[in-house]
BAFI-3210 file (N, C-alpha, C; in Angstrom, 3 decimals, decimal comma, padded with zeros to 6 digits):
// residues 272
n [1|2|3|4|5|6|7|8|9|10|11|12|13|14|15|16|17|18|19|20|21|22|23|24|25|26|27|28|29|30|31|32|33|34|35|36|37|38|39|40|41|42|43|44|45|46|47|48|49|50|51|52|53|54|55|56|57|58|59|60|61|62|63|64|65|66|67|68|69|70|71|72|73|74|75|76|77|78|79|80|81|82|83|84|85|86|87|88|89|90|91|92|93|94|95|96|97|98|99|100|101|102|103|104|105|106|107|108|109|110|111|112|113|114|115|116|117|118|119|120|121|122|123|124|125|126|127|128|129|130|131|132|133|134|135|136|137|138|139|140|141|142|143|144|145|146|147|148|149|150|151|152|153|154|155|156|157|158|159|160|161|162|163|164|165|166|167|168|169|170|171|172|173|174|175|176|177|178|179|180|181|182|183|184|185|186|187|188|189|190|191|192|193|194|195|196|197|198|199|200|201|202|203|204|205|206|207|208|209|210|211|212|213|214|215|216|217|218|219|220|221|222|223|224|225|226|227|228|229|230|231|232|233|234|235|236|237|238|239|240|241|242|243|244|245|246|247|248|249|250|251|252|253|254|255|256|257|258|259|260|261|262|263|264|265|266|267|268|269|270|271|272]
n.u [014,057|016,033|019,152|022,459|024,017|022,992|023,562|026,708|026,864|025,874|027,482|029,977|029,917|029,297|031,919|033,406|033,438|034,454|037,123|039,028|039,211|040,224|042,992|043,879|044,370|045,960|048,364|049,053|049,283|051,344|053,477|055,472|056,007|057,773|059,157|060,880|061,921|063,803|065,247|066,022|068,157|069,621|072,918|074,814|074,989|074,519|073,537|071,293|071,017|069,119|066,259|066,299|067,480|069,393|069,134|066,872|068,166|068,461|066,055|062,409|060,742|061,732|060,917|057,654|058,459|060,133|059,086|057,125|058,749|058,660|056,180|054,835|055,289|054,420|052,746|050,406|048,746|048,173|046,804|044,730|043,745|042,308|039,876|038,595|038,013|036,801|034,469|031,792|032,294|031,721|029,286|028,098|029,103|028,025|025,596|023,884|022,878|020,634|018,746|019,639|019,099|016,332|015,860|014,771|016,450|017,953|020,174|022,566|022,963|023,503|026,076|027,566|027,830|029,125|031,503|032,413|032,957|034,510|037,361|036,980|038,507|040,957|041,608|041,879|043,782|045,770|046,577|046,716|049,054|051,068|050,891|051,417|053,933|055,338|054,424|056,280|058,708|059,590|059,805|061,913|063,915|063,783|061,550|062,719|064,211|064,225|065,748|065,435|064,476|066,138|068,163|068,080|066,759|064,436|061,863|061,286|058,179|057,238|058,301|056,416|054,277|054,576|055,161|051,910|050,704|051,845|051,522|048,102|048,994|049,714|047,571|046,303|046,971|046,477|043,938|043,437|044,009|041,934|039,718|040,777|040,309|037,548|036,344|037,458|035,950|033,479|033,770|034,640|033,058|034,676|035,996|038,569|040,129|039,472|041,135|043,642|044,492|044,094|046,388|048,532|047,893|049,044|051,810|052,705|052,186|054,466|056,928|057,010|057,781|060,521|061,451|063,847|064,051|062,043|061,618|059,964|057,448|057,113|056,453|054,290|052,907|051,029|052,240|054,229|053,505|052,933|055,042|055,153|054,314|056,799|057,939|056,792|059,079|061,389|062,716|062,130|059,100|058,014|055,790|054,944|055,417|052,916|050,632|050,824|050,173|047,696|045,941|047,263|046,452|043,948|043,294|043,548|041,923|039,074|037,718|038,555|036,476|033,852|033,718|033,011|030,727|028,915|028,903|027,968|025,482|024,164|024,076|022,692|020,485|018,709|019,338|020,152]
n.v [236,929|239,194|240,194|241,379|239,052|237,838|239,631|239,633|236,795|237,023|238,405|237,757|235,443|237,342|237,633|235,604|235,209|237,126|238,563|240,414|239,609|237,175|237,864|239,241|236,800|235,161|236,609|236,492|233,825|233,210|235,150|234,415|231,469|232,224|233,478|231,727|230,211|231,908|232,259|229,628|229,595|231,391|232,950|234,045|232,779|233,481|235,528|238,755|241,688|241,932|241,166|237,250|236,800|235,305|232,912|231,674|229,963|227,868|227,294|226,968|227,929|230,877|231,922|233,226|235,010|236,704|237,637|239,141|241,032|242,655|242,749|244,875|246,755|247,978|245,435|243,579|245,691|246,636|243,996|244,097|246,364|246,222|244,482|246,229|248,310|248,402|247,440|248,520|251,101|249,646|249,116|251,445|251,999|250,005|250,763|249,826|250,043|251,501|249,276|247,677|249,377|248,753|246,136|244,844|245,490|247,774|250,673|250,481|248,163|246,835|247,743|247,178|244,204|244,299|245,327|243,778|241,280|242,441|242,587|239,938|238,408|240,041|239,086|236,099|236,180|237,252|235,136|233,165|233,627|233,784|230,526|228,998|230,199|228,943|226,374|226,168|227,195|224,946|223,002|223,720|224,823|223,406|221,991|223,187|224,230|227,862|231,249|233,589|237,216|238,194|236,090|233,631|230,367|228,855|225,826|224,034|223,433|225,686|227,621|227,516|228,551|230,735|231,807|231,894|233,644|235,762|236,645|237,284|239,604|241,329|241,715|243,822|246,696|245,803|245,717|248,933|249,066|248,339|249,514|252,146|251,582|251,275|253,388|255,114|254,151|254,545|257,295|258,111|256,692|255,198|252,320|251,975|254,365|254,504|251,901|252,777|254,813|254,114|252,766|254,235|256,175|254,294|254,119|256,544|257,563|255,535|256,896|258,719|258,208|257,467|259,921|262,257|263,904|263,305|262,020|261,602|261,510|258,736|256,283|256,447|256,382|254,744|252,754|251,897|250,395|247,695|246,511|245,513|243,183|241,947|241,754|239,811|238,121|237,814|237,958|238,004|237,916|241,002|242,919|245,554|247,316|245,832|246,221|249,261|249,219|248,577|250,342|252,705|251,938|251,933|254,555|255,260|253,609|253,606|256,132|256,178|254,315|254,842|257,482|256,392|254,727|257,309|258,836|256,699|256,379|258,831|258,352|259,587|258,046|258,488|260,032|258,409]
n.w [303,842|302,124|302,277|304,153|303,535|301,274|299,494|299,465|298,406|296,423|295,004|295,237|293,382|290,869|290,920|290,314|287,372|285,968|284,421|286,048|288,017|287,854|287,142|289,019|290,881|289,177|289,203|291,983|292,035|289,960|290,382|292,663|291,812|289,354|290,863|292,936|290,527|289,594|291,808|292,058|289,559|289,841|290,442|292,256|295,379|297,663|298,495|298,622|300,242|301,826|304,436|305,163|302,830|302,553|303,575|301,382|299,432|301,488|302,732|302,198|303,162|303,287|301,508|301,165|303,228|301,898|299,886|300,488|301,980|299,617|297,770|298,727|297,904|294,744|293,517|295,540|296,616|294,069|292,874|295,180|294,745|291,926|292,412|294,606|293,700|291,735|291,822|292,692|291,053|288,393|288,116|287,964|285,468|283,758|284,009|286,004|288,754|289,423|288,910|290,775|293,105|293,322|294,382|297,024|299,145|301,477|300,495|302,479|303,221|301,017|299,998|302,186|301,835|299,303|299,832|301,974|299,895|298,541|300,362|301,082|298,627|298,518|300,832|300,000|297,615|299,095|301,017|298,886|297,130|299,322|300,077|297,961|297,486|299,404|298,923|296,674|297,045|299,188|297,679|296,037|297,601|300,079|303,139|305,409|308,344|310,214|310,257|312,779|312,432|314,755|314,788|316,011|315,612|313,788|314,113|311,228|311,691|313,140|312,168|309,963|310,946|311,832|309,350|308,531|310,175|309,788|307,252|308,016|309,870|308,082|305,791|307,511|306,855|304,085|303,984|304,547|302,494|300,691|301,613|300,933|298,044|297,762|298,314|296,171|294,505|294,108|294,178|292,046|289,809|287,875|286,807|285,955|286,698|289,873|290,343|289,404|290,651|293,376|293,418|292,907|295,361|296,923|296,311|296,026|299,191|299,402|298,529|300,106|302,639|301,912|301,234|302,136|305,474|306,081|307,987|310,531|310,253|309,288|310,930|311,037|308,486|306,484|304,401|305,720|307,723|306,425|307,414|309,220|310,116|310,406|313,206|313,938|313,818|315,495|318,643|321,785|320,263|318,918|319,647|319,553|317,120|315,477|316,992|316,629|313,727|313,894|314,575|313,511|310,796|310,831|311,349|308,617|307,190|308,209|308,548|305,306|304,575|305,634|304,065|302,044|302,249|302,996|300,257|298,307|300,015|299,264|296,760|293,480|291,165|289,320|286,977|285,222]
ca.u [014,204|017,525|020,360|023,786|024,279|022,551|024,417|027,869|027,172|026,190|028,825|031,380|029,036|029,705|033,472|033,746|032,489|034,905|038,183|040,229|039,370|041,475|043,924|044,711|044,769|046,664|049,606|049,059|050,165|052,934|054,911|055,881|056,712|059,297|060,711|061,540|062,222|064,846|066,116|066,823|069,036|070,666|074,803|075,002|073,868|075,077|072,126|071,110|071,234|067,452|065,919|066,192|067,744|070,526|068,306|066,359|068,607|068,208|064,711|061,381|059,682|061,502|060,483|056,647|058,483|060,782|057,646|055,853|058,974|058,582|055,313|054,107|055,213|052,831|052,069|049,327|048,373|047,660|045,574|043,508|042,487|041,691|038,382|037,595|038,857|035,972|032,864|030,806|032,190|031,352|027,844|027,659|029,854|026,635|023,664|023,029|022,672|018,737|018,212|019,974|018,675|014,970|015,411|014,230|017,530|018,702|022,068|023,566|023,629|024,170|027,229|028,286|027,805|030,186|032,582|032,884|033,194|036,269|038,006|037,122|039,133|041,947|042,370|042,148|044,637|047,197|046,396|046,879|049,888|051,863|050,385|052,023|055,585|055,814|054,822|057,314|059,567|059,938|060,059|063,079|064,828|063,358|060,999|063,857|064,355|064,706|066,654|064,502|065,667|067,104|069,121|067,132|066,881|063,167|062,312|059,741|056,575|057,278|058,025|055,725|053,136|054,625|054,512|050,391|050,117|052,637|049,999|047,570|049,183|049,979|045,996|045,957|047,224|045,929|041,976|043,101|043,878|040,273|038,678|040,720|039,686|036,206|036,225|037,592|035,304|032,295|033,778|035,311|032,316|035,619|037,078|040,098|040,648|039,383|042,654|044,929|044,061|044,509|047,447|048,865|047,763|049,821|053,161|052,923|052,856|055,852|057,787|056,990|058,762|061,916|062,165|064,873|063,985|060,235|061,166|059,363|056,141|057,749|056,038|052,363|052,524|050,659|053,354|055,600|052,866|053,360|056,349|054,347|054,521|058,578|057,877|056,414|060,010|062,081|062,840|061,015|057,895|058,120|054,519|054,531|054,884|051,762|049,827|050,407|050,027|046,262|045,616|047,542|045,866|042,258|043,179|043,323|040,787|038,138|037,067|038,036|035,232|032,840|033,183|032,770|029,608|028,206|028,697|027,119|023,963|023,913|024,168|021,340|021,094|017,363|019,459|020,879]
ca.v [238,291|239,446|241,069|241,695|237,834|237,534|240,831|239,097|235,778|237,535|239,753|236,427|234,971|238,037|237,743|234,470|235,684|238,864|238,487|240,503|238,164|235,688|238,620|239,147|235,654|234,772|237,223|236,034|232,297|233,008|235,788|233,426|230,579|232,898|234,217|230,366|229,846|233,027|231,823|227,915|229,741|232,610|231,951|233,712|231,935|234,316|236,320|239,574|242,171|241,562|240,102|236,423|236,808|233,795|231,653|231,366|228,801|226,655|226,973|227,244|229,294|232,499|232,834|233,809|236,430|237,698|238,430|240,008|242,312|243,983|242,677|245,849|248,382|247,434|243,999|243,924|246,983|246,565|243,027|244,613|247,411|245,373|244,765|247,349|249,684|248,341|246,641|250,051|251,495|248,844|249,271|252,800|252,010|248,937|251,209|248,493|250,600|251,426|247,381|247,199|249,617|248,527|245,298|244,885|245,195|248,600|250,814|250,441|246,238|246,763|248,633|245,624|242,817|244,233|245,580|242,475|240,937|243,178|242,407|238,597|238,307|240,419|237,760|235,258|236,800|236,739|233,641|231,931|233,734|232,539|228,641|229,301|230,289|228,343|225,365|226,239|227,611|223,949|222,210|224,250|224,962|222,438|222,443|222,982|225,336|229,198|231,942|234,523|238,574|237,929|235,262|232,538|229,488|228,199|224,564|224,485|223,337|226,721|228,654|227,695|229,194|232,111|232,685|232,557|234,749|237,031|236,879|237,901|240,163|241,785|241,998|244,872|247,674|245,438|246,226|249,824|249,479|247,982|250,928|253,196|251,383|251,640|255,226|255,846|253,771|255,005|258,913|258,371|256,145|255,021|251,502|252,441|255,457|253,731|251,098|253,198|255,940|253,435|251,957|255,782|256,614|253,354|254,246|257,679|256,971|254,587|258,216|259,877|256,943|257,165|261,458|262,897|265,137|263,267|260,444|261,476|260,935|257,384|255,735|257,033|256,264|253,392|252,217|251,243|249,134|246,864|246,065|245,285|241,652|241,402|241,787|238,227|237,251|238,564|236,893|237,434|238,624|242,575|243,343|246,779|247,370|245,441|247,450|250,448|249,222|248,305|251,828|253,296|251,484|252,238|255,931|255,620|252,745|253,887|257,004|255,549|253,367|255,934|258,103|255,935|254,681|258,317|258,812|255,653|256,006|259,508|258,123|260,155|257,170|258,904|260,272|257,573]
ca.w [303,316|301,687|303,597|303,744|302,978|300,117|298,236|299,565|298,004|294,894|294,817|295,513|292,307|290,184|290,793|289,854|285,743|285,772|284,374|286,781|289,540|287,886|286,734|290,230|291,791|288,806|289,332|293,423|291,640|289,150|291,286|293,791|291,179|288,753|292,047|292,599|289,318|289,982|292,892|291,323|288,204|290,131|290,397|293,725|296,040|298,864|298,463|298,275|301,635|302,494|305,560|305,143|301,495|302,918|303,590|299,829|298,981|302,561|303,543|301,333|304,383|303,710|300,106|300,948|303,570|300,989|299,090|301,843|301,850|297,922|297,320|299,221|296,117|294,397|293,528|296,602|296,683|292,446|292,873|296,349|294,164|290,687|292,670|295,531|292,958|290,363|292,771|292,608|289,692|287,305|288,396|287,508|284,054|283,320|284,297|286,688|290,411|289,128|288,792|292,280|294,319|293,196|295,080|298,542|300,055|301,831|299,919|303,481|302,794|299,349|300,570|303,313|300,465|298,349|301,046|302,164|298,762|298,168|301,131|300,960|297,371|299,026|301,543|299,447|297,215|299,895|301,212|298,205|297,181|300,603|299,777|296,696|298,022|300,755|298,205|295,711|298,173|299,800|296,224|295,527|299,048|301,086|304,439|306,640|309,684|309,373|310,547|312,562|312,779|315,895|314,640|316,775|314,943|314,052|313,426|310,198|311,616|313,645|311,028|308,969|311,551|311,703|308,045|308,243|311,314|309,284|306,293|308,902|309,927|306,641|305,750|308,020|305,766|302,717|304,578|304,605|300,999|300,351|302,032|299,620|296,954|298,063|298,286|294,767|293,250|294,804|294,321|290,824|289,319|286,803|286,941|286,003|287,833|291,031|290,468|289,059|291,779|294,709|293,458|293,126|296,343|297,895|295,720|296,787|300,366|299,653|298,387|300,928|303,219|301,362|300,819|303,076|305,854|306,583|308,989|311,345|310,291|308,751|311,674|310,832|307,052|305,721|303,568|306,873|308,541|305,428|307,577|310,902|310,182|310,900|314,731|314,898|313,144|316,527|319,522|321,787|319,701|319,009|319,331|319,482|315,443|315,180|317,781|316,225|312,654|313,821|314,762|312,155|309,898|311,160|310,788|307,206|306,200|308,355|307,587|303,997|304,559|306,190|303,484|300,509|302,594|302,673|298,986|297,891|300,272|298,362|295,303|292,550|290,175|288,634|285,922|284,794]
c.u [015,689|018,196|021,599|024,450|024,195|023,636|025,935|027,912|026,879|027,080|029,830|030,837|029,412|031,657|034,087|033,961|033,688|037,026|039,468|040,429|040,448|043,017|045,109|045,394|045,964|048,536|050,312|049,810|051,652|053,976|055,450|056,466|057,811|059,748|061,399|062,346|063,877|065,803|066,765|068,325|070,045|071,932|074,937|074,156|074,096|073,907|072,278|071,444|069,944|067,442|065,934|066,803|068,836|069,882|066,990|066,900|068,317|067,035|063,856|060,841|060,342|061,366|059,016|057,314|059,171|059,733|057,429|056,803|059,182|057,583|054,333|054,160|054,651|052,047|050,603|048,615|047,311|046,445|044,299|042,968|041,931|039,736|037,718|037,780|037,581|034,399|031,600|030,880|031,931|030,479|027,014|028,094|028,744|025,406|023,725|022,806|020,686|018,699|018,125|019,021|016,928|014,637|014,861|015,714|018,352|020,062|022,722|023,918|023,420|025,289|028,045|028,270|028,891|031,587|033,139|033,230|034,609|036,751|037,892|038,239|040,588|042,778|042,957|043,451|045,793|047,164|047,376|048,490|051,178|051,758|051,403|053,824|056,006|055,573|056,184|058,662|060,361|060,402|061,191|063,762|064,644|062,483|061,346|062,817|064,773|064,740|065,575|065,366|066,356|068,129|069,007|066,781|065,605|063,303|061,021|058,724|056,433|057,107|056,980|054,217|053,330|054,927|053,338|050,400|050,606|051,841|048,823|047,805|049,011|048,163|045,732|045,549|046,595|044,473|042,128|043,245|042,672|039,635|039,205|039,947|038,282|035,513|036,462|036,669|033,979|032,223|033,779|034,203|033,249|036,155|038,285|040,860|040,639|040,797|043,450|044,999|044,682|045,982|048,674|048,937|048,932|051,718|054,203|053,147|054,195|057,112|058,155|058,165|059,956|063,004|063,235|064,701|062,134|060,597|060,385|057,856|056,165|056,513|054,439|051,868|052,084|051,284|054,375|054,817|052,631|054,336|055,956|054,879|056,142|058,150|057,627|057,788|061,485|061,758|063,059|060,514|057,584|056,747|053,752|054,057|053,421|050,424|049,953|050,077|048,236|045,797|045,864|046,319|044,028|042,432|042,740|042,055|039,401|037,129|037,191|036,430|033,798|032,980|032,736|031,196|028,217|027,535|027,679|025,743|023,567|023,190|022,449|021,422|019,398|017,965|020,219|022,345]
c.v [238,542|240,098|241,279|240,317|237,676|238,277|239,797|237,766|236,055|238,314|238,106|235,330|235,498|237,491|236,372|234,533|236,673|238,196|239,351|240,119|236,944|236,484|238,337|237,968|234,843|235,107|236,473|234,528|232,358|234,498|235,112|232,282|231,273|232,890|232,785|230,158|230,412|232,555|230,397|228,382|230,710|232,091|232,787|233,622|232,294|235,155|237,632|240,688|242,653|241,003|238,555|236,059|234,907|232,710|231,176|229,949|227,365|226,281|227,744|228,474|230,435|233,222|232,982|234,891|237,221|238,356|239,283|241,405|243,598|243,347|244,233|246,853|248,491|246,587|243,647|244,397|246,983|245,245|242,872|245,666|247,058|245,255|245,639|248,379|249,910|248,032|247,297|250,486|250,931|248,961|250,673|252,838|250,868|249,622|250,439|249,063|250,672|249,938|246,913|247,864|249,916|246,989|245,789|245,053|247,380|249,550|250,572|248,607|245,993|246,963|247,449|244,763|243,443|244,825|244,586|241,496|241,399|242,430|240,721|238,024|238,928|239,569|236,619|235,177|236,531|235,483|232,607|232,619|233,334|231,479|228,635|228,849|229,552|226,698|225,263|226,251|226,032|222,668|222,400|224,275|223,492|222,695|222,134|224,433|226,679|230,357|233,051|236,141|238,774|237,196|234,029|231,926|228,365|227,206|225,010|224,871|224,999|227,707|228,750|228,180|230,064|232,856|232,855|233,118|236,126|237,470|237,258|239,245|241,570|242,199|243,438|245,792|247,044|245,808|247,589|250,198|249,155|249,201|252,169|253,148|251,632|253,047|255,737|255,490|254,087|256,657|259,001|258,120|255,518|253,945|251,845|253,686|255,125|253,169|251,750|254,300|255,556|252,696|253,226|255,982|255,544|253,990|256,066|258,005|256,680|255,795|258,836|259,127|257,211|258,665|261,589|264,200|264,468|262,080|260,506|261,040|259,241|256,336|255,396|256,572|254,728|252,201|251,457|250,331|247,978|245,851|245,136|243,360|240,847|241,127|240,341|237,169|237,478|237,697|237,569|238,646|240,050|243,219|244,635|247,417|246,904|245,968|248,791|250,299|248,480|249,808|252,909|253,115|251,835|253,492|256,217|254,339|253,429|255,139|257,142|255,027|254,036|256,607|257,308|255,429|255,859|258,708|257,978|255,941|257,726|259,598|258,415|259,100|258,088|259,463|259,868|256,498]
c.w [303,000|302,416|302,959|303,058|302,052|298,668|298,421|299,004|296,550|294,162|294,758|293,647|291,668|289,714|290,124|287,968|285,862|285,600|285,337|288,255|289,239|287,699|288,118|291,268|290,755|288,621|290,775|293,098|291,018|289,794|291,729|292,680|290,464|289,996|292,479|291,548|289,390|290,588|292,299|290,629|288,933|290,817|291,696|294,999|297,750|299,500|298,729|300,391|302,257|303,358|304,652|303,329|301,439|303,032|302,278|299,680|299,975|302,792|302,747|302,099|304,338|302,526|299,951|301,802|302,749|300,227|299,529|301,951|300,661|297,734|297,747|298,661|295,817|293,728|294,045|296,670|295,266|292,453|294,141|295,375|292,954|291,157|293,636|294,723|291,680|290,552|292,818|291,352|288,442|287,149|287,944|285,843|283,433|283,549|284,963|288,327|290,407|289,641|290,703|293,638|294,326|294,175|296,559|299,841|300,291|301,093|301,218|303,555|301,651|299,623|301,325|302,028|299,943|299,034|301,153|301,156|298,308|299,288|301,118|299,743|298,015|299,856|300,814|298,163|298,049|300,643|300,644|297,364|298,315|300,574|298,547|296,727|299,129|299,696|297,316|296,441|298,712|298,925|295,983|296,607|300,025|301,950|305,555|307,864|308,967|310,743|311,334|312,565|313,889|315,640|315,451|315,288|315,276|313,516|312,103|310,198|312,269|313,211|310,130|309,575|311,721|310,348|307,828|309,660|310,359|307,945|306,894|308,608|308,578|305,877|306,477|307,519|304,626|303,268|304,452|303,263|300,679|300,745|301,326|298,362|297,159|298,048|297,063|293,957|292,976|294,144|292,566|289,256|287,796|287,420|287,162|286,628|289,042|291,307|290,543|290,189|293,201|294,684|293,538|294,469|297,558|297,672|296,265|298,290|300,600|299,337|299,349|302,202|303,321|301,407|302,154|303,812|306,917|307,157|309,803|311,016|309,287|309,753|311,333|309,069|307,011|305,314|304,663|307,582|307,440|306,000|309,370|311,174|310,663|312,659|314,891|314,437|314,305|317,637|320,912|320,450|319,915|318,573|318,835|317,596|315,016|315,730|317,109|314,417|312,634|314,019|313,966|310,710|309,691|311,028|309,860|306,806|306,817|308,351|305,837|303,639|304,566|305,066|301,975|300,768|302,077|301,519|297,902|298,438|299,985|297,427|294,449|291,554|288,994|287,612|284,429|285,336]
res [x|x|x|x|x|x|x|x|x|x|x|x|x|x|x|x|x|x|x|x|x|x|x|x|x|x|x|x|x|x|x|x|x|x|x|x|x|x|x|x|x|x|x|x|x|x|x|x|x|x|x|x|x|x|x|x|x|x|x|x|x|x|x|x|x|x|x|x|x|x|x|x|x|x|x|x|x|x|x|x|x|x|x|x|x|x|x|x|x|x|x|x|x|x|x|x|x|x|x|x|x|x|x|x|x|x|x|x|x|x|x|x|x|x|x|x|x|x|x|x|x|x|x|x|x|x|x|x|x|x|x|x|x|x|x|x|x|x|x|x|x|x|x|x|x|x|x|x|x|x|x|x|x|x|x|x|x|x|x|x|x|x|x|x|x|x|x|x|x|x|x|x|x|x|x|x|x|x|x|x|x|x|x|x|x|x|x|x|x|x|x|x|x|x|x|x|x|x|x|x|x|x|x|x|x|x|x|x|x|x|x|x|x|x|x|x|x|x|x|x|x|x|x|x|x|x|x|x|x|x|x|x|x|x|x|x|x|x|x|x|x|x|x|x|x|x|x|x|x|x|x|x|x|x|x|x|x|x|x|x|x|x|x|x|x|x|x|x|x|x|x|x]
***
């Protein structure tokens, strides 16, 4: 009998056919190579006044974290919502919800299938963007040792495990962007409003961050648990950022989630 499995391997099926599945994994490839590319040609070689900016030139492993720290503008943010932003609303923009919700399968694991479908592509997305930079990265720099924010001095194989925990990590806030997207696309029944909506909603955040006068709630914003992932780059291991950027983070995705649920198992499709 069909289930939540079935929708999620057709949903992973779909995505395969849909040009901004490759849109996004293809930005996830060639960011990371220019920024190499960048780094090869650029005359100083002093670097910039970023975490780990000095070390570009020595060690491949800190050009997926340099990413990790401006990919969160909205790079990320823009190829997580390409599909939670479109997974629903495409369906309402094809007539195709009738077709769907005539099978034998529940809207509440119609709903999981493609949930999970978004968020699977998201991973994979950052995944394969860090494989990326950490390849290129080591082509161009090398796969030396690297510098952590303490100033503790990792050997590679080390580092190069704490750049995928730090991609981990980093998924957090990218899941609470999926559950935005999920919610717009569900509310909006508009591709493109869905994306452009969620990618809005991230940038705006990132304002609010920056204004003068609102630090205090700096802590609580979305946009700063983006940053969660430094803690595992500290000596010892500064856990706390990451503890509260799971909780933070569940603030905002999960009643994201919950309500885009609601909406959907709503959803009047009898009039088209």
């Amino acid at each position: 009998m069909p289930g939540v499995g079935t929708v999620y391997r057709w949903e992973l099926t779909k995505l395969r056919y849909q040009k901004r599945t490759y849109l996004g994994l293809g930005a996830a490839v060639l960011v990371p190579i220019l920024f190499v590319v960048a780094v090869h040609f650029r005359h100083d070689r002093r670097g910039g006044d970023f975490a780990f900016s000095s070390y570009l030139s020595r060690s491949g492993l800190a050009v997926p974290l340099v990413i990790l720290l401006f990919g969160a503008v909205w790079m990320f943010p823009l190829i997580t919502a390409l599909v939670a932003g479109d997974i629903f609303a495409s369906e309402d923009h094809n007539g195709t919800l009738k077709t769907i919700f005539t099978r034998s399968l529940e809207r509440g694991q119609i709903f999981a299938g493609k949930a999970l479908a978004a968020a699977t592509y998201a991973v994979a997305a950052i995944l394969l963007d860090g494989t990326v930079a950490v390849i290129a990265g080591s082509i161009q720099s090398g796969f030396n040792s690297l510098q952590s924010l303490s100033g503790t001095i990792v050997s590679a194989p080390k580092a190069l495990e704490l750049v995928y925990v730090s991609l981990l990590v980093y998924l957090i806030p990218i899941a609470a962007i999926v559950c935005v997207g999920l919610l717009l696309s569900t509310v909006t029944r508009n591709s493109a409003a869905a994306v452009v909506g969620t990618l809005m909603f991230s940038l705006l955040l990132q304002l609010l961050g920056i204004l003068p006068g609102l630090g205090a709630i700096q802590p609580y914003l979305l946009s700063t648990q983006f940053n969660a992932w430094q803690g595992l780059l500290r000596t010892p291991i500064d856990w706390a950022p990451i503890i509260r950027a799971a909780w933070v983070c569940a603030l905002y995705g999960v009643p994201a989630l919950f309500a885009a649920l609601l909406v959907f198992l709503r959803r009047d499709v009898a009039g088209g």
